[in-house]
Structure formats: structure tokens, C-alpha cells
N, C-alpha and C positions, 0 to 999 in steps of 0.2 A: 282501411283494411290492410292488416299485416300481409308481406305479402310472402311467402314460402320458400325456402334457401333451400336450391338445388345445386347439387354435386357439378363442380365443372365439369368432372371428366364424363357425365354423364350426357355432358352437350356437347363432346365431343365424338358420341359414338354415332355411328351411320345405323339408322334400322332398313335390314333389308327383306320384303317380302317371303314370303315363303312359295315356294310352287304348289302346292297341293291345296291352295286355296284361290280357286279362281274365281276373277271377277269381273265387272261389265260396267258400263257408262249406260245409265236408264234415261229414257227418253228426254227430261227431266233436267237432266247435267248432272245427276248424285251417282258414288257410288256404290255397286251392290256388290257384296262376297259371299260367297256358298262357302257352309260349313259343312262336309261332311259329318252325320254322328256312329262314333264306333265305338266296337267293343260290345260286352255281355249285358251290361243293362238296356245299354241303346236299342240291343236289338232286342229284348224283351220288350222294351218301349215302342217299338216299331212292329212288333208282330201282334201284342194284343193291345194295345193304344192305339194306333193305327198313327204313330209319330213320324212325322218324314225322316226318311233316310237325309235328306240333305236339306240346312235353312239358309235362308238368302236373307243376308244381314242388309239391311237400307243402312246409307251412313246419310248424316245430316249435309247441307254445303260443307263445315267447316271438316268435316271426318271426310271428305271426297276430298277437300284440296288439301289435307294432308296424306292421305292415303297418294293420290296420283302423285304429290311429291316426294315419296320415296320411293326412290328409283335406284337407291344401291348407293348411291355419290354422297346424297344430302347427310349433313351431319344434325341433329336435333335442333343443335341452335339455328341451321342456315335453313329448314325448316319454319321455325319459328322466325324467323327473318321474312320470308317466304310470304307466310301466313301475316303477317303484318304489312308488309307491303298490299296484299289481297282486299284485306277486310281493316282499312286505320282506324275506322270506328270502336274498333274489339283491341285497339294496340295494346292498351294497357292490360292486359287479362291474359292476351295472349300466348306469352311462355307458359305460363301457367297450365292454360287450353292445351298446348301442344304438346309440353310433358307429360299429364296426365293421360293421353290419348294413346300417346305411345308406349307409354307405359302400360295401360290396357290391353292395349292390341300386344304387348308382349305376353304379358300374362296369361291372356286365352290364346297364345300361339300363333297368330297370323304373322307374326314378322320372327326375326331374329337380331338380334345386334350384334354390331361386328365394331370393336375398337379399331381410332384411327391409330397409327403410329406417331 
């Protein structure tokens, strides 16, 4: 399997949380985050759908121990480092797992990235 050639300077940026999306360690050891939903459809969705104002996203083990490892400092790669140390069975996949994830989570907003210097 070819494996996907990612941007260094990409493995060098730190993802940092966002405040407006708070989250919790479920009985369990996973974590969960609350999405608030806004805005004009949401709320038509929420008044005659009867859609929650707010969903509680379950992330898997490996989405919990990268989620709990950004904490503002880790850089993607040292993340991915992280996550391999955690889980060596998954070593080889890993970067991969963990770019993608981050990458998601940027996408739908729950983090932000902030270049190192």
C-alpha cells in the first residue's frame, strides 16, 4: 500500500482546541465533545424536527488519545509519535490515522492550527 506524502510543514503545526466545544472522559476512558448547532436552518431543525440543540460526538480510543494529546504544545508529528508509542500494533498506519483525524477535526472546527516558528 502506497503510503501518502504529507507536507512537512504540516507536521510541524501544533493543533490547538477550541473553547466553545466542550468535552468529557466517559466512564469508558473515550472522549465525548458537544457540538453546539447554530444558525437559521439549525434552528428550524430544532423547532419542527425536534433536532438537539447540542450533539455529543463519542470519539473511538484512537480519536480520545489524540484528542487528550492536544493540548496546545504537541506538534502533529509529536502527536503521531504519541499515538505510536500508545497503540505499536497500528505503528505503521499511524501518521496517516493521525493526519487525517486532525485534519477533520480542523475541518468541522473543533481545533485550530497554529504554526511553530
Amino acid at each position: 500500500m502506497a503510503r501518502r506524502k504529507i507536507p512537512a510543514n504540516y507536521l510541524d503545526c501544533v493543533p490547538v482546541r477550541r473553547a466553545d466545544h466542550p468535552w468529557r472522559r466517559t466512564k469508558d476512558g473515550t472522549v465525548e465533545v458537544d457540538m453546539e448547532h447554530r444558525g437559521f436552518y439549525a434552528s428550524i431543525a430544532q423547532r419542527f424536527f425536534h433536532k438537539p440543540r447540542v450533539s455529543h460526538i463519542a470519539l473511538d480510543k484512537y480519536g480520545s488519545a489524540v484528542w487528550e494529546g492536544i493540548d496546545g504544545a504537541n506538534t502533529v508529528s509529536e502527536l503521531a509519535r504519541i499515538m505510536e508509542e500508545r497503540f505499536p500494533d497500528e505503528r505503521e498506519r499511524m501518521l496517516d490515522r493521525v493526519v487525517t483525524f486532525v485534519a477533520t477535526l480542523q475541518r468541522n472546527g473543533f481545533i485550530s492550527m497554529r504554526k511553530e516558528p
